[in-house]
mmJSON file of the N, C-alpha and C atoms, coordinates in Angstrom:
{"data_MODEL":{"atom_site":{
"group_PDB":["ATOM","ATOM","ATOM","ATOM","ATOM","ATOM","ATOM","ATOM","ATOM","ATOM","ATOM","ATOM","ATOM","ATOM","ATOM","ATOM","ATOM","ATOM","ATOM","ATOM","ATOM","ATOM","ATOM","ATOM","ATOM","ATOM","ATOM","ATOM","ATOM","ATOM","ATOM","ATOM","ATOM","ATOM","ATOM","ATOM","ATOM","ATOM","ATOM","ATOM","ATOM","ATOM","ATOM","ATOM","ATOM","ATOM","ATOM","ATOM","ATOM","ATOM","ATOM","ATOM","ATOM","ATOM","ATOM","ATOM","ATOM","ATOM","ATOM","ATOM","ATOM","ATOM","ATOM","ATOM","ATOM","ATOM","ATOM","ATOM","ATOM","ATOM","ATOM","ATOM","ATOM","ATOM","ATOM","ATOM","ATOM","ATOM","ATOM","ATOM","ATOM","ATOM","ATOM","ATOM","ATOM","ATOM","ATOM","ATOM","ATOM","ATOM","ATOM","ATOM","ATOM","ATOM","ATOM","ATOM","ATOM","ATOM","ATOM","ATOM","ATOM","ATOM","ATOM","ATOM","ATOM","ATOM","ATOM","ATOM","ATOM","ATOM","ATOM","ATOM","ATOM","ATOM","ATOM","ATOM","ATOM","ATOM","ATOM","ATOM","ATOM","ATOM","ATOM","ATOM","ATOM","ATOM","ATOM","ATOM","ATOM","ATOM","ATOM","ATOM","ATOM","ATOM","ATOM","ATOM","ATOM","ATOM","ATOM","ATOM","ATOM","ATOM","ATOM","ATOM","ATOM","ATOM","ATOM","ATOM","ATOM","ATOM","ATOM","ATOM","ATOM","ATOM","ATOM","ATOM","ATOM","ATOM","ATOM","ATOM","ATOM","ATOM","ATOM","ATOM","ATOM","ATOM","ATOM","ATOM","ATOM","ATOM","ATOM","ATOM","ATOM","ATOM","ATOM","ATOM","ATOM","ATOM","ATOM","ATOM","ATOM","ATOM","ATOM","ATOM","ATOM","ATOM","ATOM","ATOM","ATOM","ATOM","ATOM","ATOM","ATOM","ATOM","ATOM","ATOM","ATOM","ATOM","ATOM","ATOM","ATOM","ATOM","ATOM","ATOM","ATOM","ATOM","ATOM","ATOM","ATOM","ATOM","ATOM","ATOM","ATOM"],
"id":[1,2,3,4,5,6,7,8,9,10,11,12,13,14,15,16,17,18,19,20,21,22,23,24,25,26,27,28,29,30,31,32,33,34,35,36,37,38,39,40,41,42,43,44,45,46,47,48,49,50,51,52,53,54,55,56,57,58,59,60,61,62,63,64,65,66,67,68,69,70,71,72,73,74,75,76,77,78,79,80,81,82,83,84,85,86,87,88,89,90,91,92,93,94,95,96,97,98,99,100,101,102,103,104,105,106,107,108,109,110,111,112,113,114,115,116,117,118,119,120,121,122,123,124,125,126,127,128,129,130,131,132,133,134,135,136,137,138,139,140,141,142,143,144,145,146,147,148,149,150,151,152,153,154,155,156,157,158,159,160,161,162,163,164,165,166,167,168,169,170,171,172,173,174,175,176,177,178,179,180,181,182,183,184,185,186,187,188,189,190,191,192,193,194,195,196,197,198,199,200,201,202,203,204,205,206,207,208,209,210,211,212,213],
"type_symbol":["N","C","C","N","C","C","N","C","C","N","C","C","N","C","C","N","C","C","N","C","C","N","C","C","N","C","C","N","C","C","N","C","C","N","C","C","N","C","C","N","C","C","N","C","C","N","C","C","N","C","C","N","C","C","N","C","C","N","C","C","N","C","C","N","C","C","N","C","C","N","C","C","N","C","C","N","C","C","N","C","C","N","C","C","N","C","C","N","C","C","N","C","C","N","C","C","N","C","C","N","C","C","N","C","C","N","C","C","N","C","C","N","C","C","N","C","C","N","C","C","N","C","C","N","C","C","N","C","C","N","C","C","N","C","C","N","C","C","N","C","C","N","C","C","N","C","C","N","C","C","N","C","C","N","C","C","N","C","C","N","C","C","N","C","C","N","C","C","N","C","C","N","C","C","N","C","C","N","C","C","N","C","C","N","C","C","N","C","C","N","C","C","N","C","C","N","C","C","N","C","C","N","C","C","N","C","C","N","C","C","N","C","C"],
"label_atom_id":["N","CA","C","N","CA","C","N","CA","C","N","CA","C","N","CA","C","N","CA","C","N","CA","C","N","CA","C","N","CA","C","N","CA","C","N","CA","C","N","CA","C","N","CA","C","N","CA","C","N","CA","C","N","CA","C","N","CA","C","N","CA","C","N","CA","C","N","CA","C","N","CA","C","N","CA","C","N","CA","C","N","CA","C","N","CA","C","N","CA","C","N","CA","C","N","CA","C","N","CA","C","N","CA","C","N","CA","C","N","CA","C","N","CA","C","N","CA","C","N","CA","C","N","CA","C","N","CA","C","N","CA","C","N","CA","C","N","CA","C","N","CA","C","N","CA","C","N","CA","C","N","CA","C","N","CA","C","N","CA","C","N","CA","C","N","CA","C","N","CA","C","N","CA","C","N","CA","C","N","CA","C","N","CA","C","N","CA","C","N","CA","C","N","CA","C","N","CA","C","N","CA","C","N","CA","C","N","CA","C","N","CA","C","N","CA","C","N","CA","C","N","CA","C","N","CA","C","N","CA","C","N","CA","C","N","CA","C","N","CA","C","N","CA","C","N","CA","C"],
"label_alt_id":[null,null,null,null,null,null,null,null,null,null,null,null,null,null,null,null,null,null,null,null,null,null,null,null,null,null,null,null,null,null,null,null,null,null,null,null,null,null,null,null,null,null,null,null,null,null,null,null,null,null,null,null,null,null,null,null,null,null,null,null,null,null,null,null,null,null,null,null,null,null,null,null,null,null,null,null,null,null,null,null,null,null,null,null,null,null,null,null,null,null,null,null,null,null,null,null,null,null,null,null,null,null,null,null,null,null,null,null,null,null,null,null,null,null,null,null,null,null,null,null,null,null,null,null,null,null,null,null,null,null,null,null,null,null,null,null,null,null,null,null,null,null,null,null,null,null,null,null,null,null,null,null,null,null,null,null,null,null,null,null,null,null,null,null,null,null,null,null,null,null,null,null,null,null,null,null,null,null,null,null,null,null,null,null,null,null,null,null,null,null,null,null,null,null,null,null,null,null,null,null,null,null,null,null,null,null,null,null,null,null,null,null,null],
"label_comp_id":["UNK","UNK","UNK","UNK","UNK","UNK","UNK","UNK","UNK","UNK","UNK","UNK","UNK","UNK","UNK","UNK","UNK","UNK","UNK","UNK","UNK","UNK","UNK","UNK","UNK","UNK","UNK","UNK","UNK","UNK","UNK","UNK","UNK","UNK","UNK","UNK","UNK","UNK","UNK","UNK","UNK","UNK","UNK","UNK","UNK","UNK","UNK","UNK","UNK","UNK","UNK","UNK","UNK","UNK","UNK","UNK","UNK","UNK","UNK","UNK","UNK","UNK","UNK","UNK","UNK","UNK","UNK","UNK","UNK","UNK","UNK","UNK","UNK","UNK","UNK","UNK","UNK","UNK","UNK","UNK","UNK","UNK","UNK","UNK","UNK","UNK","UNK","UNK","UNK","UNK","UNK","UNK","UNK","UNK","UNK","UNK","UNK","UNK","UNK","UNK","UNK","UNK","UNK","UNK","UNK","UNK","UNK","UNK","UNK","UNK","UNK","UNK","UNK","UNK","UNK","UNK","UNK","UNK","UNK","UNK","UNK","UNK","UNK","UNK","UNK","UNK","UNK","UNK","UNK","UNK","UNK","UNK","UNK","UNK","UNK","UNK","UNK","UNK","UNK","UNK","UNK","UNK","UNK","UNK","UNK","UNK","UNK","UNK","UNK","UNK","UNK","UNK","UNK","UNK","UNK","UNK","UNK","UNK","UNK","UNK","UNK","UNK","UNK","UNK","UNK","UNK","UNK","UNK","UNK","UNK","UNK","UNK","UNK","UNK","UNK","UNK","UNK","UNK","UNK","UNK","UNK","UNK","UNK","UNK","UNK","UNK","UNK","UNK","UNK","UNK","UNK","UNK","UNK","UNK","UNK","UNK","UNK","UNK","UNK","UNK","UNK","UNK","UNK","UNK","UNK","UNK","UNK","UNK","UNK","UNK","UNK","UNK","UNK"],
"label_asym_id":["A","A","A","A","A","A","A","A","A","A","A","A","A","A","A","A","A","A","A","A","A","A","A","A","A","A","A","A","A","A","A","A","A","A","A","A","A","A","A","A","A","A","A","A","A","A","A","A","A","A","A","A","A","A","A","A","A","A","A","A","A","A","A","A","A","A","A","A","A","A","A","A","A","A","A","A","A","A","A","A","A","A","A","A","A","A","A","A","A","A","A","A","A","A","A","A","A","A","A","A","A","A","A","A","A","A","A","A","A","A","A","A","A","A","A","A","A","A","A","A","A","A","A","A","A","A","A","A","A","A","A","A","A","A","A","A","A","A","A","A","A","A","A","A","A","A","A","A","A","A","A","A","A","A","A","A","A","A","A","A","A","A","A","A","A","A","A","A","A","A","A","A","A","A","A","A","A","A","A","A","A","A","A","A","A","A","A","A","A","A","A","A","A","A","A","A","A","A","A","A","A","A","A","A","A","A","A","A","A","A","A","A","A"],
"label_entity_id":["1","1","1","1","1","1","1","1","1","1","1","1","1","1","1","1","1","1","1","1","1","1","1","1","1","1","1","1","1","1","1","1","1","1","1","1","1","1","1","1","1","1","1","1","1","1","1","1","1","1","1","1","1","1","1","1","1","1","1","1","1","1","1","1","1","1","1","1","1","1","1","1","1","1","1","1","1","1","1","1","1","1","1","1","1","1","1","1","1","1","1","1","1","1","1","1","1","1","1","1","1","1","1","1","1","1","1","1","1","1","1","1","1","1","1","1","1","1","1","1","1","1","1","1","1","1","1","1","1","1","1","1","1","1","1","1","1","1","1","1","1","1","1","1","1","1","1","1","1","1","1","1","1","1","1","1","1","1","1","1","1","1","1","1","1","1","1","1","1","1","1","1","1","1","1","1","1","1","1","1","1","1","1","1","1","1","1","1","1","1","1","1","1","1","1","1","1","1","1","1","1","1","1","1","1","1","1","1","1","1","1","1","1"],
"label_seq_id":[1,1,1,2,2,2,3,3,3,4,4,4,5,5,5,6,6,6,7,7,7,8,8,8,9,9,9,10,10,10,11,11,11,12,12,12,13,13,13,14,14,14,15,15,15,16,16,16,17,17,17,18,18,18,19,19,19,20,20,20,21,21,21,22,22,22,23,23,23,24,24,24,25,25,25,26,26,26,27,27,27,28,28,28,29,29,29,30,30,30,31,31,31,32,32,32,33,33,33,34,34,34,35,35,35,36,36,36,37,37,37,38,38,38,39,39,39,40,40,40,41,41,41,42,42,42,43,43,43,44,44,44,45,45,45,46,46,46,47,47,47,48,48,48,49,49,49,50,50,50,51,51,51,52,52,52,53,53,53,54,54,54,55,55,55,56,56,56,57,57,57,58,58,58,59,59,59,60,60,60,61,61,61,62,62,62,63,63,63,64,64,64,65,65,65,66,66,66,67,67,67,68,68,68,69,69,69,70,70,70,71,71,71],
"pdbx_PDB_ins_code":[null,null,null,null,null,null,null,null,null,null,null,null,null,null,null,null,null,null,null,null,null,null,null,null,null,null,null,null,null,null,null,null,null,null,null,null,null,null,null,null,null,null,null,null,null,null,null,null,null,null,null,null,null,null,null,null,null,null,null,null,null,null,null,null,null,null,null,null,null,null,null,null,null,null,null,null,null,null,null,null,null,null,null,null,null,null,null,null,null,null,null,null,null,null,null,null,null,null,null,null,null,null,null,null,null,null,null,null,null,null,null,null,null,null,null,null,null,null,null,null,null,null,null,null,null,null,null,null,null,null,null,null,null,null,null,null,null,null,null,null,null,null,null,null,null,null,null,null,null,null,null,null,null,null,null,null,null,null,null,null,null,null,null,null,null,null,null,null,null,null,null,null,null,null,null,null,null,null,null,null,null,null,null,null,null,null,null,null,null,null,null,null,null,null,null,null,null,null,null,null,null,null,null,null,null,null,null,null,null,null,null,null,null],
"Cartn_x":[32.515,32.206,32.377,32.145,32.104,33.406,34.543,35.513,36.225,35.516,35.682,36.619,37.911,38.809,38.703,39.94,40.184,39.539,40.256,39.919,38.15,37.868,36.271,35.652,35.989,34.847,35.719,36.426,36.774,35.711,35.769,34.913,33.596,32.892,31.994,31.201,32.42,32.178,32.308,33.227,33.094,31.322,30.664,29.933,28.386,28.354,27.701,27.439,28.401,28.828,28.481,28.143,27.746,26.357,25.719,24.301,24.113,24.615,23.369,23.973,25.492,25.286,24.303,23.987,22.865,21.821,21.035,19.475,19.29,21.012,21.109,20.385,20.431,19.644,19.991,19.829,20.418,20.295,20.963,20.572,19.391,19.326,18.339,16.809,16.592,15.225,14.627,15.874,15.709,14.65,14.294,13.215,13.772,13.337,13.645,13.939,12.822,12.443,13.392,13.806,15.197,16.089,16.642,17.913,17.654,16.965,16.292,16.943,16.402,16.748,18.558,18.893,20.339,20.951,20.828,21.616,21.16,20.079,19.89,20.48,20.965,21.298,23.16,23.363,24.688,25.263,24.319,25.153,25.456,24.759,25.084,26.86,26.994,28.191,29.626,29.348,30.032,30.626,31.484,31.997,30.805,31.11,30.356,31.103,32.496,33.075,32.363,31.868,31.417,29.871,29.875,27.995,27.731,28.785,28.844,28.668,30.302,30.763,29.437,28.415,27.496,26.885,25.716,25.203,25.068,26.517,26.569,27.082,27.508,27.833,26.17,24.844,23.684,23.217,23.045,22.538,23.33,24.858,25.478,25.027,24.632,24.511,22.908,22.064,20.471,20.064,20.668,20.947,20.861,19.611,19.484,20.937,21.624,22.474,22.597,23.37,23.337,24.068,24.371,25.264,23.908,24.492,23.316,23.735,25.026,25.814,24.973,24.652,23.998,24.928,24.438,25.476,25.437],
"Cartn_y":[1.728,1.35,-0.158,-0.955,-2.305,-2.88,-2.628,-3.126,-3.041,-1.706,-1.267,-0.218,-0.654,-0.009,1.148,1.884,3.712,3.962,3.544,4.14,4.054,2.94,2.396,3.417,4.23,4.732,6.215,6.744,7.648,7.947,7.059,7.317,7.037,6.052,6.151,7.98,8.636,9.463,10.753,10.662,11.642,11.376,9.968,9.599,10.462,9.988,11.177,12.708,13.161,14.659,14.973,13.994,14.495,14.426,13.232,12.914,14.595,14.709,15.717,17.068,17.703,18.857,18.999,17.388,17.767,17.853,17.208,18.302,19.234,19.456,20.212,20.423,18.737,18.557,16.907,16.879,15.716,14.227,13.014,12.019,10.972,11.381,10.356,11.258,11.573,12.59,11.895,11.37,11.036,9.981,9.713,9.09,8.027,7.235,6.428,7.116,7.922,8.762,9.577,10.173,10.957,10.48,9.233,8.843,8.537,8.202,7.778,9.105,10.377,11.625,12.054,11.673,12.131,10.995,9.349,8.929,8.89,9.572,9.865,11.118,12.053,13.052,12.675,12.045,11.124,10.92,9.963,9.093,10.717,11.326,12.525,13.263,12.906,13.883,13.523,12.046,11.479,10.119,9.333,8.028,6.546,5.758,4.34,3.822,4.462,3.802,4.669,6.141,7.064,6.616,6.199,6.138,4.505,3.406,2.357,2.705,3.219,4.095,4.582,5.569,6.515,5.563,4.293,3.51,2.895,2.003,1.415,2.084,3.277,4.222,4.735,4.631,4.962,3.705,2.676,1.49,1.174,1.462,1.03,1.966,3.13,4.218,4.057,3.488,3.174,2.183,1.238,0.018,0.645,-0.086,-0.107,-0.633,0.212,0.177,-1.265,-2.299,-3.063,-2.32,-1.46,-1.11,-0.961,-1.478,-1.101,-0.083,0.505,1.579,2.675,3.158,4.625,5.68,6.954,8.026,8.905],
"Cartn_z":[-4.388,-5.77,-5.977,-5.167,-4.714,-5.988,-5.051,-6.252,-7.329,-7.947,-9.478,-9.351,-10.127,-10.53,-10.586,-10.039,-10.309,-11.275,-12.495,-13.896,-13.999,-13.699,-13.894,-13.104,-11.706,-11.009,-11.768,-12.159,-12.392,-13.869,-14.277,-16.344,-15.424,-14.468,-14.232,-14.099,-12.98,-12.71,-13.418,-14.757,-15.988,-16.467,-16.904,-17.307,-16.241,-15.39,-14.577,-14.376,-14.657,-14.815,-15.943,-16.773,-18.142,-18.199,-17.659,-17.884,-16.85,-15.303,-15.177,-15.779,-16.582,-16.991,-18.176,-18.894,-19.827,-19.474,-18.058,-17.853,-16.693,-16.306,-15.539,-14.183,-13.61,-12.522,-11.567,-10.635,-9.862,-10.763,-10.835,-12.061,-11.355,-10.107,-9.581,-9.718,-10.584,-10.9,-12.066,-13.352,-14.586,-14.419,-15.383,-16.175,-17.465,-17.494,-18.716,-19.865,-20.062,-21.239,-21.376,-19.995,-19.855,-20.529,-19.933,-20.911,-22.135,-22.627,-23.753,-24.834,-24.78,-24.969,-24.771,-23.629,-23.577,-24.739,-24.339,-25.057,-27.124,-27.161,-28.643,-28.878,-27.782,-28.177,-28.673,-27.298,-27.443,-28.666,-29.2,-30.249,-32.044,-31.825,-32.383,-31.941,-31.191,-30.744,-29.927,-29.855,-29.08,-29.713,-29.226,-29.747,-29.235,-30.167,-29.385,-28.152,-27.962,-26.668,-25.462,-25.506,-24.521,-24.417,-25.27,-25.023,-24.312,-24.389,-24.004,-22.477,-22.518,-20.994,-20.387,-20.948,-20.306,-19.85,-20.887,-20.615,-19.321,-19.212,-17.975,-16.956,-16.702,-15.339,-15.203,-15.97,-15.572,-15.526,-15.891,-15.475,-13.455,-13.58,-12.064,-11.069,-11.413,-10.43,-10.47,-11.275,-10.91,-10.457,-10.225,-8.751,-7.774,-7.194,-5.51,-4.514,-4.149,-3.305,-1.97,-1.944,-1.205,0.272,0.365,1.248,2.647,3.561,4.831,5.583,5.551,6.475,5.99,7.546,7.614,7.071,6.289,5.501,6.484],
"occupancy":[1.0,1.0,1.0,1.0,1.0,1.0,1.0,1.0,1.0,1.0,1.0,1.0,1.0,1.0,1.0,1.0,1.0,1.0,1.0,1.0,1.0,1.0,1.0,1.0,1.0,1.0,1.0,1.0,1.0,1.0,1.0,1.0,1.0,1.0,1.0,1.0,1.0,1.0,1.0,1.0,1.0,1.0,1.0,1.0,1.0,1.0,1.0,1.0,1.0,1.0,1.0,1.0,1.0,1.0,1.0,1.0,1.0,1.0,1.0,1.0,1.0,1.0,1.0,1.0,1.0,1.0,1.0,1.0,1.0,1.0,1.0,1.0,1.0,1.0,1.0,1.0,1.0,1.0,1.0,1.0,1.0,1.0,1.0,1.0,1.0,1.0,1.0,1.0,1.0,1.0,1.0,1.0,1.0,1.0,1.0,1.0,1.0,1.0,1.0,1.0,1.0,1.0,1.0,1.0,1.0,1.0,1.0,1.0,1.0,1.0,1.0,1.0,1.0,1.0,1.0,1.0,1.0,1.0,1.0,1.0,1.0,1.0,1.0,1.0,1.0,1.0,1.0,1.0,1.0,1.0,1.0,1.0,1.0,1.0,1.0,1.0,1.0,1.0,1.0,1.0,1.0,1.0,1.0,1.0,1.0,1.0,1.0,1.0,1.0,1.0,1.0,1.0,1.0,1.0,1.0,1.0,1.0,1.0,1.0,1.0,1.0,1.0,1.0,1.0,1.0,1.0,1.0,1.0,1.0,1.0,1.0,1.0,1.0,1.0,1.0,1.0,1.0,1.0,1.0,1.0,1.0,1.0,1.0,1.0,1.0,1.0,1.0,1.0,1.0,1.0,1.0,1.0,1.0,1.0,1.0,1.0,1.0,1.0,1.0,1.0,1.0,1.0,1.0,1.0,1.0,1.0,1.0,1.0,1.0,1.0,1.0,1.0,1.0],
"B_iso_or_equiv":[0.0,0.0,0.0,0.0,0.0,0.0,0.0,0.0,0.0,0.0,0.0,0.0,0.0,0.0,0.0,0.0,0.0,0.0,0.0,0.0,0.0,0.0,0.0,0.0,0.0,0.0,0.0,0.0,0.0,0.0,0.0,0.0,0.0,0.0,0.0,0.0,0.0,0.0,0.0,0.0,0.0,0.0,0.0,0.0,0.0,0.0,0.0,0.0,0.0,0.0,0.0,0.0,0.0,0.0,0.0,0.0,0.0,0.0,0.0,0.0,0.0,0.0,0.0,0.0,0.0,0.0,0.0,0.0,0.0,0.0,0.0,0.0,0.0,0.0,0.0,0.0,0.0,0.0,0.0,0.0,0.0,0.0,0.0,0.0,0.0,0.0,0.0,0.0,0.0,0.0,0.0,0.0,0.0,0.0,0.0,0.0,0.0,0.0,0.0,0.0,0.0,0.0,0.0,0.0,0.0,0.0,0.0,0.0,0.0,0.0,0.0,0.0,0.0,0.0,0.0,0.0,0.0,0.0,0.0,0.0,0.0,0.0,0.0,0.0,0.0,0.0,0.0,0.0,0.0,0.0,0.0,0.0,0.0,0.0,0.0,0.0,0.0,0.0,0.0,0.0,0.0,0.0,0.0,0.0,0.0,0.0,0.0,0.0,0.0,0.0,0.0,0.0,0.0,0.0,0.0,0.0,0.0,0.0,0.0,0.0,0.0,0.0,0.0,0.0,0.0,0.0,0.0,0.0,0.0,0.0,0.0,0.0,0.0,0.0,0.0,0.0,0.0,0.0,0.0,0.0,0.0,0.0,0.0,0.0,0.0,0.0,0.0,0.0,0.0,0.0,0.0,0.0,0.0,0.0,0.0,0.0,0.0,0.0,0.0,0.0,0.0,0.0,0.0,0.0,0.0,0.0,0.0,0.0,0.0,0.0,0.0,0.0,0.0],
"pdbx_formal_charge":[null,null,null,null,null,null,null,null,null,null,null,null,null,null,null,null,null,null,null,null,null,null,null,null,null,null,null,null,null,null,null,null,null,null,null,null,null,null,null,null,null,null,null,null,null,null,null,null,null,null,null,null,null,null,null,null,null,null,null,null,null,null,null,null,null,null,null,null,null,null,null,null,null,null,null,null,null,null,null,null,null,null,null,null,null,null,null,null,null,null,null,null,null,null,null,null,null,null,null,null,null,null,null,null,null,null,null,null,null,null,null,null,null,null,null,null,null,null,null,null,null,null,null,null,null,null,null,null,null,null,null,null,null,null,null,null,null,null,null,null,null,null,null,null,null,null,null,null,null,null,null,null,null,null,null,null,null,null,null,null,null,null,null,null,null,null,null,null,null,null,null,null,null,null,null,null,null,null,null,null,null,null,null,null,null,null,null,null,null,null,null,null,null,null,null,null,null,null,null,null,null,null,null,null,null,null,null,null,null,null,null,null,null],
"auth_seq_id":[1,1,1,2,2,2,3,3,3,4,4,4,5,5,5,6,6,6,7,7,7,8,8,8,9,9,9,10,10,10,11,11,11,12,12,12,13,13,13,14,14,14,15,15,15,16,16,16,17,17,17,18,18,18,19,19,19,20,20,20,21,21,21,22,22,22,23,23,23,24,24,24,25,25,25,26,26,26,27,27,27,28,28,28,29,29,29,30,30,30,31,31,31,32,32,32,33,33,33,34,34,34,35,35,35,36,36,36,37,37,37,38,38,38,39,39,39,40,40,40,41,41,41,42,42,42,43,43,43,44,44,44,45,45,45,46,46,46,47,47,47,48,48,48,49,49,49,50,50,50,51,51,51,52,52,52,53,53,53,54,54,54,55,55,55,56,56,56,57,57,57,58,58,58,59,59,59,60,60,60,61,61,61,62,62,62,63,63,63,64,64,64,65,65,65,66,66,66,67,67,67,68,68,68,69,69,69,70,70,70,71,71,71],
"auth_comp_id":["UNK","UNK","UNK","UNK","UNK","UNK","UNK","UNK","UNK","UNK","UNK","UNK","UNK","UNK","UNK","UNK","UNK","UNK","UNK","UNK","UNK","UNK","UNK","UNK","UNK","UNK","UNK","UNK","UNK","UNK","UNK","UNK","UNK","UNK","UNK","UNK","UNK","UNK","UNK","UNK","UNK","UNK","UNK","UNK","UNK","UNK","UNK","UNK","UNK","UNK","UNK","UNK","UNK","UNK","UNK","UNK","UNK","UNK","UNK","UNK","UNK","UNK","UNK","UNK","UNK","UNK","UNK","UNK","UNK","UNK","UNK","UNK","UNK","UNK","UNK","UNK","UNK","UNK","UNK","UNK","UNK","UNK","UNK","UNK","UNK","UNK","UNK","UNK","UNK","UNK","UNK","UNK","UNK","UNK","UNK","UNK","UNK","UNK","UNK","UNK","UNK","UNK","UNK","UNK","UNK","UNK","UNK","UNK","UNK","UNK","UNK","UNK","UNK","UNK","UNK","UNK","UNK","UNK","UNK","UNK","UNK","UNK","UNK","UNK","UNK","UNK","UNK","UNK","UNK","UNK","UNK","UNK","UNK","UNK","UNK","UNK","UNK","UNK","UNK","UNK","UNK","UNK","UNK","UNK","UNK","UNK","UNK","UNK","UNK","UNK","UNK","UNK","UNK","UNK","UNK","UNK","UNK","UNK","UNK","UNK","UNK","UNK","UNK","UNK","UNK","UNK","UNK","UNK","UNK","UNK","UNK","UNK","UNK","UNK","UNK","UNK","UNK","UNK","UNK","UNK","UNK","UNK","UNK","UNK","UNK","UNK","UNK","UNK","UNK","UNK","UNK","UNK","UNK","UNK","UNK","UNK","UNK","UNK","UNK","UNK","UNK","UNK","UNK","UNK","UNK","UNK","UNK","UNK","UNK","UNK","UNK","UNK","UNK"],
"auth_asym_id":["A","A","A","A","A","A","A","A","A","A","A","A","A","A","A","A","A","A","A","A","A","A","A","A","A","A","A","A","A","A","A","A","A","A","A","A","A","A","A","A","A","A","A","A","A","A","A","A","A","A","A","A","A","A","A","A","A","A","A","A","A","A","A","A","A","A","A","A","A","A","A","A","A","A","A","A","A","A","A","A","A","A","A","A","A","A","A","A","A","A","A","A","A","A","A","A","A","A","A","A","A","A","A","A","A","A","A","A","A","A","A","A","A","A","A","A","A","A","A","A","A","A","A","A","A","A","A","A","A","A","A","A","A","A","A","A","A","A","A","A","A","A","A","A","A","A","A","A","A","A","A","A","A","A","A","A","A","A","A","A","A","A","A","A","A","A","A","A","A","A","A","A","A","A","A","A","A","A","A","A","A","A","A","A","A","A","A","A","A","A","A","A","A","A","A","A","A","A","A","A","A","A","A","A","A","A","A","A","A","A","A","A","A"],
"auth_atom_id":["N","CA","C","N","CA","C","N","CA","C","N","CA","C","N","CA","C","N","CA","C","N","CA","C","N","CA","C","N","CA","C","N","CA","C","N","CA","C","N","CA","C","N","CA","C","N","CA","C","N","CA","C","N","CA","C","N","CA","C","N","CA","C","N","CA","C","N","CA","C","N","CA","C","N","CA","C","N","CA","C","N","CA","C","N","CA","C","N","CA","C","N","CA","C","N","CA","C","N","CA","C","N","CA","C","N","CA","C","N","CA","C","N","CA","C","N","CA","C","N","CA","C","N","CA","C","N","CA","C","N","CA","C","N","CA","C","N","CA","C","N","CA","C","N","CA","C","N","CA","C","N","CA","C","N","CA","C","N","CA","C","N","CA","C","N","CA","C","N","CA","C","N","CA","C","N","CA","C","N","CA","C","N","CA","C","N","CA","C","N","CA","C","N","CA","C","N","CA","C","N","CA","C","N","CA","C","N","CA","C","N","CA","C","N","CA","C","N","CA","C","N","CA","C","N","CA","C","N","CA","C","N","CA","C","N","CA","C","N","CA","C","N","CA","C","N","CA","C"],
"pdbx_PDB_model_num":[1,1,1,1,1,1,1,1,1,1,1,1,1,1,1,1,1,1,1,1,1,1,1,1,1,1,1,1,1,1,1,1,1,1,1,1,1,1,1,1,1,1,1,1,1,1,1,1,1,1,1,1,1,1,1,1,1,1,1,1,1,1,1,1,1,1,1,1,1,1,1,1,1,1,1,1,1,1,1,1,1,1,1,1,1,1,1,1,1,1,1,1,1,1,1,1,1,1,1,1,1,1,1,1,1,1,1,1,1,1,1,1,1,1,1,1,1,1,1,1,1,1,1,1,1,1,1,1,1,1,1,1,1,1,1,1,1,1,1,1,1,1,1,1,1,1,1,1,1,1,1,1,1,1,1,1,1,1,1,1,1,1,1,1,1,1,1,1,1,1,1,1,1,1,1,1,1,1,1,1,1,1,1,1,1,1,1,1,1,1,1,1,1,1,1,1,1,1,1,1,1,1,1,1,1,1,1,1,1,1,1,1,1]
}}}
């Protein structure tokens, strides 16, 4: 997680778990339009600190990966 604090990859990773139990499908599938939809559904049900949070754990996790190590 190039650096980023426990806490940071930990809410990253609440933040994830949320985007795909809401379309109930892997997050690298989504669509703009996708989030577009989750985070309007968001701001209905959730705080401005979680939707900040959601925001940028889907902006960091939709970065092209610098890492060159084979998985």
């Amino acid at each position: 997680m190039q650096g980023k604090r426990p806490s940071t990859i930990d809410a990253y990773a609440r933040a994830v778990r949320r985007i795909t139990e809401f379309f109930d499908c892997v997050p690298d599938t989504l669509t703009t339009a996708d989030l577009k939809q989750y985070f309007n559904s968001l701001i209905q049900t959730h705080s401005w600190s979680t939707i900040k949070l959601d925001h940028k754990a889907s902006a960091f996790c939709s970065r092209p990966s610098t890492d060159t190590t084979t998985r």
